[in-house]
C-alpha positions as CSV (number, residue, x, y, z in Angstrom):
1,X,-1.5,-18.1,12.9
2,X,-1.5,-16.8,16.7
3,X,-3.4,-14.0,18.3
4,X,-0.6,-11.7,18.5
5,X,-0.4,-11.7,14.3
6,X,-4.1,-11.6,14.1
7,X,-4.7,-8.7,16.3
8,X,-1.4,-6.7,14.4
9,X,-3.8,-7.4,10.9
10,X,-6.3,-6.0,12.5
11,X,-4.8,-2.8,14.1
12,X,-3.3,-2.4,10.8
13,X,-6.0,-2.3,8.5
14,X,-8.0,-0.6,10.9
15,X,-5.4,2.5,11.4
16,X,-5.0,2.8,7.7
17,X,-9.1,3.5,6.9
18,X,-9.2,5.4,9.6
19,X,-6.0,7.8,8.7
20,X,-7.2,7.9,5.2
21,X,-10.9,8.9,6.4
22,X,-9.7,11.7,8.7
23,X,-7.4,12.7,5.5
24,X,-10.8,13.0,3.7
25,X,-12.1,15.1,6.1
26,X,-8.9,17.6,6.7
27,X,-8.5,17.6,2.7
28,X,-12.4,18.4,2.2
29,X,-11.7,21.4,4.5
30,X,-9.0,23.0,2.4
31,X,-5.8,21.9,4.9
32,X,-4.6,19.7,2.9
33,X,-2.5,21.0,-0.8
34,X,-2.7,19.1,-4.0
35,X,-4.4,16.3,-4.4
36,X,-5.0,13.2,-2.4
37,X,-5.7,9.3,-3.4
38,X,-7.2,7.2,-0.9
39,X,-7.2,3.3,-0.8
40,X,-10.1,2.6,1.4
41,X,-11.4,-0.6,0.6
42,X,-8.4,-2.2,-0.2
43,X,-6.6,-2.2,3.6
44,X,-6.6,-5.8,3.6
45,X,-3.7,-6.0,0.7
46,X,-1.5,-3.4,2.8
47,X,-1.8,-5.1,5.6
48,X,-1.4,-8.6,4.6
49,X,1.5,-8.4,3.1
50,X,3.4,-5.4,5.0
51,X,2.7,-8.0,8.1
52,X,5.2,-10.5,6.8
53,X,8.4,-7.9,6.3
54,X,10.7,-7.3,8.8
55,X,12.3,-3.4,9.6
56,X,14.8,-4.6,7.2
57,X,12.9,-5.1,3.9
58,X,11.9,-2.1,1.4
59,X,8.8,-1.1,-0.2
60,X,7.7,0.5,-2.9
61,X,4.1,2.4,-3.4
62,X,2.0,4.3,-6.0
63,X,0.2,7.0,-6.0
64,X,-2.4,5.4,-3.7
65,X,-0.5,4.3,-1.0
66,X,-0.9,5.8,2.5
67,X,-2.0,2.3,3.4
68,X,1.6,0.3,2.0
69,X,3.2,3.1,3.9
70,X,1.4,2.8,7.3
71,X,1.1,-0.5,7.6
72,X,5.1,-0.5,7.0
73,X,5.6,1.1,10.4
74,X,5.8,4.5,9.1
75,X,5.8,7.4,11.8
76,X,2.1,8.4,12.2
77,X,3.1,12.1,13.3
78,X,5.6,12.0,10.7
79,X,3.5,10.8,7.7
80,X,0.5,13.3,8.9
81,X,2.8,16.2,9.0
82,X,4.3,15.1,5.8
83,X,0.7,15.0,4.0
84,X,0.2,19.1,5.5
85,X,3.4,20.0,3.6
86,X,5.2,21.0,7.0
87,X,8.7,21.2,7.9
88,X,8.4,18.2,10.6
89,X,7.4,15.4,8.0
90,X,9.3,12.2,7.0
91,X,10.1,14.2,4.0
92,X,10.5,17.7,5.7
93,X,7.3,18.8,3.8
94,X,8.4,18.1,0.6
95,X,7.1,14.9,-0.8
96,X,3.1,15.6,-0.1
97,X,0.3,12.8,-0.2
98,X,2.0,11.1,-3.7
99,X,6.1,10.5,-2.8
100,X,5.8,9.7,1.0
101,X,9.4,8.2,1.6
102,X,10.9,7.1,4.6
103,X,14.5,5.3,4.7
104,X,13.9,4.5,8.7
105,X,10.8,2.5,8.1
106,X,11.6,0.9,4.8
107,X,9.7,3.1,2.6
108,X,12.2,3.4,-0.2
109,X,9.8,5.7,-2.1
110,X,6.3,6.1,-4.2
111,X,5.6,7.4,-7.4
112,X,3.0,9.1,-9.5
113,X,4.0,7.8,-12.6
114,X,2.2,4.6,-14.0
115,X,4.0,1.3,-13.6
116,X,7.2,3.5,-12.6
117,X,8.6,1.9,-9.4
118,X,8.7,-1.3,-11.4
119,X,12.4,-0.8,-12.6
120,X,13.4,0.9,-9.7
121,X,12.5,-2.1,-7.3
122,X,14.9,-4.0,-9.4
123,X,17.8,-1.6,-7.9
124,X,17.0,-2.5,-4.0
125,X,16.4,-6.3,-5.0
126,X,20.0,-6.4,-7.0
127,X,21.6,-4.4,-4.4
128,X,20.1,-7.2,-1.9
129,X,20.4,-9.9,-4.0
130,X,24.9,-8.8,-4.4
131,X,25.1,-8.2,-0.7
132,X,23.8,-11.3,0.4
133,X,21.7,-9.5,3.0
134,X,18.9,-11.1,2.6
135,X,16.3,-8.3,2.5
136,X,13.6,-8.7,0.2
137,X,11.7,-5.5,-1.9
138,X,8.1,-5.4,-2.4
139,X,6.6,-3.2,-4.9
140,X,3.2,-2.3,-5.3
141,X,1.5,-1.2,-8.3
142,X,-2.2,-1.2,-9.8
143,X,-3.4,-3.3,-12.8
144,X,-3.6,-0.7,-15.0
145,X,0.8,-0.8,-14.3
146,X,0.2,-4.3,-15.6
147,X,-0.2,-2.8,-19.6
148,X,2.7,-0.9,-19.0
149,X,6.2,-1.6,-21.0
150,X,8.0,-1.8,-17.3
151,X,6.1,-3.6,-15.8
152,X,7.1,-6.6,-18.5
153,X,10.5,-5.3,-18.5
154,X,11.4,-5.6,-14.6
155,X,9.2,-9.2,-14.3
156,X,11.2,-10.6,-17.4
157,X,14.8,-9.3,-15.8
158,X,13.8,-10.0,-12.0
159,X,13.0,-13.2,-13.2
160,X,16.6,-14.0,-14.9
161,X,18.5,-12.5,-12.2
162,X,16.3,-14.5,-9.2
163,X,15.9,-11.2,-7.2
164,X,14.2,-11.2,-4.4
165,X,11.4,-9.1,-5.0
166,X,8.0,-9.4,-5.1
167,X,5.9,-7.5,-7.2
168,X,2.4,-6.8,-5.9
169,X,-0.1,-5.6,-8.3
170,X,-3.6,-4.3,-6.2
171,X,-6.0,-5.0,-9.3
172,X,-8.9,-2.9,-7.7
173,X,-10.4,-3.3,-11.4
174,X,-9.9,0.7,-12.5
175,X,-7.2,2.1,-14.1
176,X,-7.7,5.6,-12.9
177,X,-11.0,6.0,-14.8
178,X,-11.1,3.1,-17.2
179,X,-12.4,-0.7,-16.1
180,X,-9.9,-3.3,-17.2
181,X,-13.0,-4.9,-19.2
182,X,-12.1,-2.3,-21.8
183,X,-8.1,-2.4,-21.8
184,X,-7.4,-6.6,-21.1
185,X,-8.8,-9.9,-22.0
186,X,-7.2,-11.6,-19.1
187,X,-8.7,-12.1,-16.1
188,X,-5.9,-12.8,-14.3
189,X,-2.8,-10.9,-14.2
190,X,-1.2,-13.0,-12.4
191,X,-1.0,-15.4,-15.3
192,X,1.0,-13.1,-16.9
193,X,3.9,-14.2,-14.4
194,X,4.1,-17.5,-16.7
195,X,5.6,-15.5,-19.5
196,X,9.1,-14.6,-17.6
197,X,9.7,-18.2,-15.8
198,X,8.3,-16.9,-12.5
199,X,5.5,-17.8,-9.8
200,X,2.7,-15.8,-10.3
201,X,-0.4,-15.9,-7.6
202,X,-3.7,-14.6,-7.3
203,X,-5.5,-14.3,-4.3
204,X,-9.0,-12.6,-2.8
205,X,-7.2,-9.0,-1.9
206,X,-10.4,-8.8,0.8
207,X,-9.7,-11.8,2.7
208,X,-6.3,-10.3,4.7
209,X,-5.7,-14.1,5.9
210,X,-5.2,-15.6,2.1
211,X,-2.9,-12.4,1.4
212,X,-0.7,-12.6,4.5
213,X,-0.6,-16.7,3.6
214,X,0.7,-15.7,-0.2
215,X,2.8,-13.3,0.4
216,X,4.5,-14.7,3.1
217,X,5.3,-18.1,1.2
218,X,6.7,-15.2,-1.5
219,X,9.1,-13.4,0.7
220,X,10.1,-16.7,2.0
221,X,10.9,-18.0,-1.2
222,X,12.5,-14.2,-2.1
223,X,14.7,-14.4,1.3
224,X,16.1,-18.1,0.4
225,X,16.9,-17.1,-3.4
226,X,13.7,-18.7,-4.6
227,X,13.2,-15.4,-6.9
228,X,10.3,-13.3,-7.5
229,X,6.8,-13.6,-6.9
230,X,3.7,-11.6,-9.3
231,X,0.9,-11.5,-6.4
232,X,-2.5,-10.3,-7.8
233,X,-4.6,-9.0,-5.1
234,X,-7.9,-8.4,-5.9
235,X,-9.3,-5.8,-3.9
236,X,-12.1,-3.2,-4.5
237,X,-11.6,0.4,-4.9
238,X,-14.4,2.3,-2.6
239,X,-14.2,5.9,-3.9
240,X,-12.7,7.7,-6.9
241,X,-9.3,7.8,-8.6
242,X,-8.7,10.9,-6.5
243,X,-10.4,12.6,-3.5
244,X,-13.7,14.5,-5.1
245,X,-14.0,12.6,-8.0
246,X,-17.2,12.0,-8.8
247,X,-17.2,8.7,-10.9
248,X,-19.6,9.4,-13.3
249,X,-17.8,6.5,-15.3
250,X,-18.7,3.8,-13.1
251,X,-22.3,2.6,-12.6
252,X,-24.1,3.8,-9.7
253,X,-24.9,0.1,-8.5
254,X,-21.1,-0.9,-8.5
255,X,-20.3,2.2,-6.6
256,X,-23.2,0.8,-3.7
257,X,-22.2,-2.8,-4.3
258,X,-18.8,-2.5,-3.7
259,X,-19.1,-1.7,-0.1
260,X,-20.4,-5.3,0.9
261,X,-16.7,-6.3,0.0
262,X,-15.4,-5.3,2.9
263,X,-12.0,-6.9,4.4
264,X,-12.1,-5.2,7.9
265,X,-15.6,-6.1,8.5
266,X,-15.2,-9.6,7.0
267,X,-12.2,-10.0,9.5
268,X,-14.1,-8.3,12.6
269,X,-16.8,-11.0,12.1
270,X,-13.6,-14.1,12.2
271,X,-12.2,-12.7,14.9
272,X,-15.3,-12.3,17.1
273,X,-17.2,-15.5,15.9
274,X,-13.3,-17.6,16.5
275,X,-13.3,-16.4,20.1
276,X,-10.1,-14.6,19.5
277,X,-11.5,-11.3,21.0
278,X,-15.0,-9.5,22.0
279,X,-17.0,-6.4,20.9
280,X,-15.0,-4.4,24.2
281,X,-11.8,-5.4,22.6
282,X,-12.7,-4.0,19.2
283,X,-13.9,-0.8,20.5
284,X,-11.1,-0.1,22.5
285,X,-8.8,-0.2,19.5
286,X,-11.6,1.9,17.6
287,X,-11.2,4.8,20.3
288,X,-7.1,4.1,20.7
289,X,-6.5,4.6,16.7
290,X,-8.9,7.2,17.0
291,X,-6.8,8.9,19.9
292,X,-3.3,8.5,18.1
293,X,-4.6,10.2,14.6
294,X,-5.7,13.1,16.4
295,X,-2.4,13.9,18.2
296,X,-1.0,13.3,14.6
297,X,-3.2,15.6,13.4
298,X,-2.5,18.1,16.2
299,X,1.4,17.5,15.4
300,X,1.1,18.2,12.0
301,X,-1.1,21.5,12.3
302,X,1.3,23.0,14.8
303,X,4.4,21.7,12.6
304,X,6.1,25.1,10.7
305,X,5.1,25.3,6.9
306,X,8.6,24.2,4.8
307,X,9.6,27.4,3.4
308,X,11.6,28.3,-0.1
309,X,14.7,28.6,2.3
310,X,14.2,24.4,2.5
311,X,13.9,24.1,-1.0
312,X,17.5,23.1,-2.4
313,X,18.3,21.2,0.7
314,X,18.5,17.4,1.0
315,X,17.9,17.4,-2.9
316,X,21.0,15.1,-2.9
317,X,22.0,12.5,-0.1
């Protein structure tokens, strides 16, 4: 891998914990409506694999996923506005924190409903796969998805049709509030890929060099109409399902320990012990990331609240 795609991995996991801890920080402070799911901890999936689409290709995220949606390309300004609610977002206020969407950067759409994008990820990968235009159609989900009835659905038909789509499950190890110890015996999900005839991969979701390896060979073999791809990413979750959630379901040592799993530090300490850059160069992209969230910021506060005139437009395209 060169040093052009290194330093890209690490501007991108970077910018998404730092977005997503300045959204912290607005949300704590009451300018933020509804509620808000973070994915810090888990940059080095979004990154990984987001780094080996092209403009072209289509995701499609959860709940949790600022970080799939970022590290896509999607407008920083735009996405920030969009999280305030305000007329200038990539969804013209509408969409808030949980159904960012943006057809310009590939971001065909997230959802709040468990193991939902599953089916519809089959739509973007049949409508590629009839075209011939080679895109391919990531979707991400969590492993609690994984005990979903769509999720075996859309594997067992992606993998008779040989779409090209991959489908990414970040197993973080909580479904919302429940550990997978208490809801699967497996402890791989991407075994599970066996069942339906396809290739099914698990990597270390923390190491951002094994998931850009795997999920590149995946949209390869997606682009060439090798067919789908289950890639389990194991990552760790760092705070609650939601922003001010407590956790009082998960022990107080796993909370503390989970922090050593860290896949922007682990990276920081390749890069600088590889030569590939020095301390200078990683604090300069500390204060440029830092400099571009808070013009977004700045954007999106000065953006117009969408109004109930707004509300029955765009509802079809």
């Amino acid at each position: 891998m060169n040093r052009e795609k290194l330093l890209e991995l690490h501007y991108l996991m970077l910018k998404v914990r730092r977005v997503e801890e300045r959204l912290v920080d607005v949300f704590t402070l009451g300018k933020i409506p509804g509620f808000i799911h973070v994915s810090i901890g888990q940059e080095g999936v979004a990154a990984g694999v987001c780094s080996c689409l092209g403009p072209e290709d289509l995701i499609f995220t959860t709940h949790r996923g600022h970080g799939q949606a970022l590290a896509k390309g999607i407008d920083l300004k735009a996405f920030m506005a969009e999280i305030y609610g305000r007329r200038d977002g990539c969804c013209k206020g509408k969409s808030g924190s949980m159904h960012i969407a943006c057809k310009k950067s590939g971001v065909a759409g997230s959802n709040g409903i468990v193991g939902a994008g599953l089916p519809i990820s089959l739509g973007t990968a049949f409508a590629s796969m009839y075209r011939g235009d080679g895109k391919v159609t990531v979707c991400f989900f969590g492993d609690g998805a994984s005990n979903q009835g769509t999720f075996h659905e859309s594997l067992n038909i992606a993998a008779l049709w040989d779409l090209p789509v991959i489908f990414c499950c970040e197993n973080n190890g909580w479904a919302q509030f429940t550990s997978r110890k208490t809801y699967m015996k497996i402890e791989n999900i991407g075994k599970r890929a066996e069942a339906y005839g396809m290739c099914g991969v698990t990597v270390d979701g923390d190491d951002v060099l094994k998931v850009c390896e795997e999920a590149g060979r995946a949209v390869e073999r997606a682009r060439t109409g090798g067919g789908p791809t289950l890639l389990e990413c194991k990552t760790h979750r760092w705070l609650g399902h939601y922003v001010g959630d407590a956790q009082k379901y998960r022990p107080a040592v796993e909370v503390k320990q989970v922090k050593e799993f860290d896949p922007i530090a682990r990276f920081e300490k390749f890069l600088l012990q590889s030569n590939c850059v020095d301390q200078a160069y990683l604090d300069g992209v500390e204060v440029r990331i830092g400099s571009e969230i808070e013009e977004a910021i700045a954007f999106a506060e000065g953006s117009l609240l969408a109004g109930a005139d707004e509300l029955f437009n765009d509802v079809y395209a």
